[in-house]
C-alpha positions as CSV (number, residue, x, y, z in Angstrom):
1,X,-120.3,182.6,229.4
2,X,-118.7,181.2,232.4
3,X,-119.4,178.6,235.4
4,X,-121.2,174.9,234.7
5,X,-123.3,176.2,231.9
6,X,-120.2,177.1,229.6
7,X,-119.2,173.1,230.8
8,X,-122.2,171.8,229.8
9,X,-122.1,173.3,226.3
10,X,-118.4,172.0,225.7
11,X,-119.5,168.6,226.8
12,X,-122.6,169.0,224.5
13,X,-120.3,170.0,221.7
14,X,-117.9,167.1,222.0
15,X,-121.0,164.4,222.4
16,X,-122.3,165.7,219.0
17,X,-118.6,165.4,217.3
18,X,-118.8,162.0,218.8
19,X,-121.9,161.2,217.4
20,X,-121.0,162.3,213.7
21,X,-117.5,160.6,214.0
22,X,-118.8,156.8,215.3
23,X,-120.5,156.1,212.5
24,X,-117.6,156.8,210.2
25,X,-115.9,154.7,211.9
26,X,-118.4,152.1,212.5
27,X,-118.9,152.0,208.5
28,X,-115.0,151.3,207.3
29,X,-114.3,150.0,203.9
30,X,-113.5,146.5,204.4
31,X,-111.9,146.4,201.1
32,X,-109.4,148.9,202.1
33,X,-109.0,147.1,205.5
34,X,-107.7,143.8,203.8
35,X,-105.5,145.7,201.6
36,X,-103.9,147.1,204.7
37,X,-103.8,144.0,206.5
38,X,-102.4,142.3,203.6
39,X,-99.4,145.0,203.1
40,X,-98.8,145.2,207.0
41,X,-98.7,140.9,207.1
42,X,-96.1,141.4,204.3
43,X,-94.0,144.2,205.2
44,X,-93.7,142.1,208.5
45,X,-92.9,138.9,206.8
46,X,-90.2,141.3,204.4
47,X,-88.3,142.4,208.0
48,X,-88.7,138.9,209.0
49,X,-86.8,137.7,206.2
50,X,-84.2,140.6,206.3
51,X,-83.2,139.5,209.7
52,X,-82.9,135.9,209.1
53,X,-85.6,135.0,211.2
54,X,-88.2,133.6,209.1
55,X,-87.9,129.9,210.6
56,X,-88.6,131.3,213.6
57,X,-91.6,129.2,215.4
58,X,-92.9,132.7,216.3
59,X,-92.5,134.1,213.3
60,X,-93.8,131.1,211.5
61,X,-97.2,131.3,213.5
62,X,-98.0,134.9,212.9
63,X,-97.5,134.5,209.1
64,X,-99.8,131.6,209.4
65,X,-102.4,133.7,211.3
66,X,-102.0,136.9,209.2
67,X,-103.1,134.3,205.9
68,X,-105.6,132.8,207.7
69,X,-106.7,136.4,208.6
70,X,-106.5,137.2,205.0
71,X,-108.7,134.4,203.8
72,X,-111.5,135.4,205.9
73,X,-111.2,139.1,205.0
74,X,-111.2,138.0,201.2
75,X,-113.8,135.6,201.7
76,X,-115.9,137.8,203.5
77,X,-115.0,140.6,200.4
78,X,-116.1,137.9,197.6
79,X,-119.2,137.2,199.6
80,X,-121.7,133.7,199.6
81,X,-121.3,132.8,196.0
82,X,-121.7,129.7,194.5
83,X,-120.8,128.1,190.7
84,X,-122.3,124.9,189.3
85,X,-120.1,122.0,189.8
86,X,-117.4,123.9,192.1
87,X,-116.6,123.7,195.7
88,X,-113.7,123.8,197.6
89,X,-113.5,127.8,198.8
90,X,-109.7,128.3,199.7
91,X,-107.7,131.4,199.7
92,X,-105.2,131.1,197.2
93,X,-102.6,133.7,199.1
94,X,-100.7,130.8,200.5
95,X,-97.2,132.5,201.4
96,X,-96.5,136.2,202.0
97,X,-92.7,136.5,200.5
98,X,-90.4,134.7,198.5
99,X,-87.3,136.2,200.0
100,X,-86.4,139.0,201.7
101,X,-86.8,141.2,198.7
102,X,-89.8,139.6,196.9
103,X,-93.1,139.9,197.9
104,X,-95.4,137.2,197.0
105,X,-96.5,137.7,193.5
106,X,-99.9,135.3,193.7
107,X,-103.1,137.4,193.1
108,X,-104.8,136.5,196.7
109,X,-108.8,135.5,195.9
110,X,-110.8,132.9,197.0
111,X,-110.6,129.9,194.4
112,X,-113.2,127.1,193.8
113,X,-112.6,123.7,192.1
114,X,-114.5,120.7,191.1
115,X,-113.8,117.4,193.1
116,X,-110.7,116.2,190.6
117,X,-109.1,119.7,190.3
118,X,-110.2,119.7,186.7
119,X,-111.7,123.0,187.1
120,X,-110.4,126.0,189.0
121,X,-111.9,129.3,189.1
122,X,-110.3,132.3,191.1
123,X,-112.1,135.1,191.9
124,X,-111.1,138.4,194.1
125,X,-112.9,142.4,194.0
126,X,-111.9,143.6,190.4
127,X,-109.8,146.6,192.3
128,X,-107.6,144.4,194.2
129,X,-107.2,142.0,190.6
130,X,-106.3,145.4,188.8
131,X,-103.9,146.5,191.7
132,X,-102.6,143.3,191.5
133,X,-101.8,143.2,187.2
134,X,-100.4,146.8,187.7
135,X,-98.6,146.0,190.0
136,X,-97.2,142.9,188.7
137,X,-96.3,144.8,185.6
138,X,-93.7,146.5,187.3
139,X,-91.6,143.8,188.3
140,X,-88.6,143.2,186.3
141,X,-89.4,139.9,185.4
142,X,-92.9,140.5,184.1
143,X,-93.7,140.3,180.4
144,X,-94.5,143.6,178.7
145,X,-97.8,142.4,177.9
146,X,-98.8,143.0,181.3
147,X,-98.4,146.8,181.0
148,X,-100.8,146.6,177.8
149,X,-104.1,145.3,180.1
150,X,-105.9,142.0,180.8
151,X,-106.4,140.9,177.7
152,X,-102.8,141.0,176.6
153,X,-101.5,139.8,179.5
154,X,-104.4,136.8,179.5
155,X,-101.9,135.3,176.4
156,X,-98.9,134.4,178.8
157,X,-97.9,132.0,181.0
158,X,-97.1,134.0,183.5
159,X,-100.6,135.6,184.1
160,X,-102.0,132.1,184.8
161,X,-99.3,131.4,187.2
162,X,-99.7,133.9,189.3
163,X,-103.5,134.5,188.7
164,X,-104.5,131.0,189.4
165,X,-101.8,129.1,190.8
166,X,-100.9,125.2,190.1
167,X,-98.8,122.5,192.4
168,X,-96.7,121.6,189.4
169,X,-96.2,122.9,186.0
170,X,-97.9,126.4,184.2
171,X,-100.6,127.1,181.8
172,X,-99.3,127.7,178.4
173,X,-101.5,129.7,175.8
174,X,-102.1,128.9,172.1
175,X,-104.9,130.2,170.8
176,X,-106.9,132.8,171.6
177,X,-110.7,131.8,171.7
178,X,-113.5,134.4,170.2
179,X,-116.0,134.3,172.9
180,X,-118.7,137.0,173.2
181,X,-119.2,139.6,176.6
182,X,-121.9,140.8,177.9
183,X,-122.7,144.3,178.2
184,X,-120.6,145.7,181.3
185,X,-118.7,142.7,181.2
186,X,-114.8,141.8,179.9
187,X,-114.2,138.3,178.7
188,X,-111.2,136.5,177.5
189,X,-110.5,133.3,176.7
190,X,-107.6,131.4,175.5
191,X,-107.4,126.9,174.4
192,X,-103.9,126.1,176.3
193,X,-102.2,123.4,178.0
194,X,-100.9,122.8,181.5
195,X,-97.4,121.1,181.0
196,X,-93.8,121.0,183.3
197,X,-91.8,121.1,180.2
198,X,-91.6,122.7,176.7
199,X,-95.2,121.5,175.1
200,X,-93.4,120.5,172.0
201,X,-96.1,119.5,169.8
202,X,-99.0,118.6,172.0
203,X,-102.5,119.4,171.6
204,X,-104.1,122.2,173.9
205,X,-106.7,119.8,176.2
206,X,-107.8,123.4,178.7
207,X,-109.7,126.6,178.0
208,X,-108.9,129.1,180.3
209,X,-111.1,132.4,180.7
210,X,-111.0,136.1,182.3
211,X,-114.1,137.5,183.2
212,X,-114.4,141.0,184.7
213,X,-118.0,142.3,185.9
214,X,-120.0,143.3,188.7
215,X,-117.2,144.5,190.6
216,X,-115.7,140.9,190.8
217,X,-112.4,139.6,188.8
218,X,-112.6,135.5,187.9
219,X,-109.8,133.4,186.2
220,X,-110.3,130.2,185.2
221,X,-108.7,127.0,183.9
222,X,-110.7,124.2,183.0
223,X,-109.6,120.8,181.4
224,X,-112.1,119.7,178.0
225,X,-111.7,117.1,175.5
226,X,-112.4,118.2,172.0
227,X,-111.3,115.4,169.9
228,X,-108.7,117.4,168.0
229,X,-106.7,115.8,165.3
230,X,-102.9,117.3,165.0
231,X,-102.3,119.7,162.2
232,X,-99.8,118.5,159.7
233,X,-98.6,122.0,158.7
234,X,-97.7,122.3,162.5
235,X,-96.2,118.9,163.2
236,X,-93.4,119.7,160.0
237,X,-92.4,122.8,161.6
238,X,-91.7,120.7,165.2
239,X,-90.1,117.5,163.4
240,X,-86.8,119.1,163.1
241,X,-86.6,121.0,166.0
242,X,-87.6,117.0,167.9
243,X,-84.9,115.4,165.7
244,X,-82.2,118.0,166.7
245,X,-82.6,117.9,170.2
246,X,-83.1,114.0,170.2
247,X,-79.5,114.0,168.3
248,X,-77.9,115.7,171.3
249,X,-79.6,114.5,173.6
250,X,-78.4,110.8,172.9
251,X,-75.1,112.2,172.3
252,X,-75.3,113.8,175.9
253,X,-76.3,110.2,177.5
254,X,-73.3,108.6,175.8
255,X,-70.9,110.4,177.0
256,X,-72.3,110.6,180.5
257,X,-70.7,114.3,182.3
258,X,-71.8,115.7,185.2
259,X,-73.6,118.9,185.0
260,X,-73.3,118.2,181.1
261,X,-74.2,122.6,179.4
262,X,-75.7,120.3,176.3
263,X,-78.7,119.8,178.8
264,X,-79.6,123.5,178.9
265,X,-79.1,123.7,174.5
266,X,-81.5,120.6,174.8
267,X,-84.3,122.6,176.3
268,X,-83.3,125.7,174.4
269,X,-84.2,123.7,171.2
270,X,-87.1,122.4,172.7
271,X,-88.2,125.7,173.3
272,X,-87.9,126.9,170.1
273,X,-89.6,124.2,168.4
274,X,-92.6,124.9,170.7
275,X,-92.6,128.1,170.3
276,X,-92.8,127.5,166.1
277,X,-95.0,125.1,166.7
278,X,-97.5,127.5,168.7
279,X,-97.2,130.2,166.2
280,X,-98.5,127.9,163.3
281,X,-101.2,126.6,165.8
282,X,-102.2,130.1,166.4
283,X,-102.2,130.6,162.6
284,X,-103.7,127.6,161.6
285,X,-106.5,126.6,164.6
286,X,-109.4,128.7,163.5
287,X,-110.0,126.8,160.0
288,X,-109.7,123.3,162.1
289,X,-113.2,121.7,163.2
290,X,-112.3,121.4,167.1
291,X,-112.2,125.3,167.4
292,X,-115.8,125.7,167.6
293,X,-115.9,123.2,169.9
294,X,-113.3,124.7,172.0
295,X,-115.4,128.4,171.6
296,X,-118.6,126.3,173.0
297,X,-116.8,125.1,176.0
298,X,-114.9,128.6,176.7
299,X,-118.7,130.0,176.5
300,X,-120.2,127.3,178.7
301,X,-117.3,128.1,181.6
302,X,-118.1,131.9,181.1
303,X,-121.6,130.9,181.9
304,X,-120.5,129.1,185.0
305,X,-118.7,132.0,185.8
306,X,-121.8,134.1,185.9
307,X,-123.6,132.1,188.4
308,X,-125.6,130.8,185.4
């Protein structure tokens, strides 16, 4: 075949491999575009850093637009959804790195709160939360409960962190709360405390919960009051570590040295009493009347959860 003919059937040729290629790419996954965005804004902000220019005004401003691209790519991946009481839709991705090594740990959804911050619920697609906990689970600093799955990983500090994020302070677990799934669904839930400092003997005042269903991821912290009485058996086991660090600590103030090493023994005795104390909590919380109480109010957030 030769001449304008053989021309027109090359040109008809391509048109249809056009026409069979635009939609493709008409129909990209925006779920995979927003995890490329998100790696590219970081792998930038990683260079950045490496060549001592992250206070660069220029530099500064892309990382700002890269988030603020983020937030709309997540929110757009979360879609129009509403829980009772909450408001407040903010992209909880706030910086990219923490140095020029460390990429930004945070899980990246879209979070909604109540009007006092009493409530916070995080939720992002469940691939990118399970990217996220594998990847997390890698890092040298992570707890090895993160390699074992949600669940496991729901019972430490460091989930909550990173999951949920807080201005001050972390979410410490106690007790894990027996609350019932529904089919296709995960749930967890755990009564905690948000604290700044060893929790020592304090009552757990917030139920936190994991939900995983219908493609979507949620964490959640919320604050209850439950009108718990302390447990006697728990209190003896905290007394002495109290009165031991108390000792030293006075001791410490007396004699009045800068950058006193007591200080550090201080909070590793605190520590250790709160981590006794947890254990018997743990132990002894089921048989005490708030715990159905604190089941009922884990349930009631998992409802929330569910749009109900």
């Amino acid at each position: 075949m030769s001449g304008p003919f053989r021309g027109s059937v090359r040109s008809l040729a391509c048109a249809l491999i056009l026409s069979t290629a635009l939609p493709a790419l008409a129909a990209a996954d925006p779920l995979s575009d927003y995890v490329a965005a998100r790696d590219k804004a970081t792998a930038d902000a990683l260079a950045a850093a490496k060549a001592d220019k992250s206070g660069d005004p220029a530099v500064i401003k892309r990382e700002e637009a890269a988030l603020k691209d983020l937030g709309k790519r997540m929110t757009a991946l979360v879609g129009p959804v509403k829980f009772k009481g909450l408001g407040s839709p903010e992209y909880t991705l706030r910086v990219l790195t923490y140095d020029e090594n460390t990429p930004a740990q945070d899980l990246g959804g879209i979070a909604f709160a109540d009007k006092d911050f009493n409530t916070r619920l995080v939720v992002a697609p469940e691939s990118i939360f399970t990217s996220w906990l594998a990847t997390r689970a890698k890092d040298p600093d992570a707890p090895k409960a993160f390699a074992s799955g949600v669940k496991a990983a729901a019972g430490t500090p460091e989930f909550y962190t990173n999951a949920v994020g807080f201005d001050g302070g972390f979410y410490q677990p106690y007790v894990e709360l027996p609350v019932a799934a529904v089919p296709g669904e995960t749930a967890v839930a755990w009564l905690g405390l948000q604290t700044e400092e060893p929790s020592g003997n304090t009552a757990p005042n917030e139920v936190a919960i994991v939900r995983i269903g219908g493609g979507m991821a949620m964490v959640g912290v919320a604050m209850v009051k439950l009108g718990d009485k302390p447990i006697p058996a728990c209190d003896a086991i905290w007394q002495p570590f109290k009165a031991k660090a108390d000792a030293l600590q006075k001791q410490v103030e007396k004699d009045n040295k800068d950058q006193d090493p007591r200080w550090e023994q201080i909070t590793k005795i605190q520590d250790e009493g709160s981590n006794a104390y947890r254990a018997c909590f743990m132990k002894e919380a089921p048989s005490q009347p708030f715990f159905a109480a604190a089941v009922k109010k884990a349930e009631a957030f998992l409802a929330t959860a569910r749009g109900q």
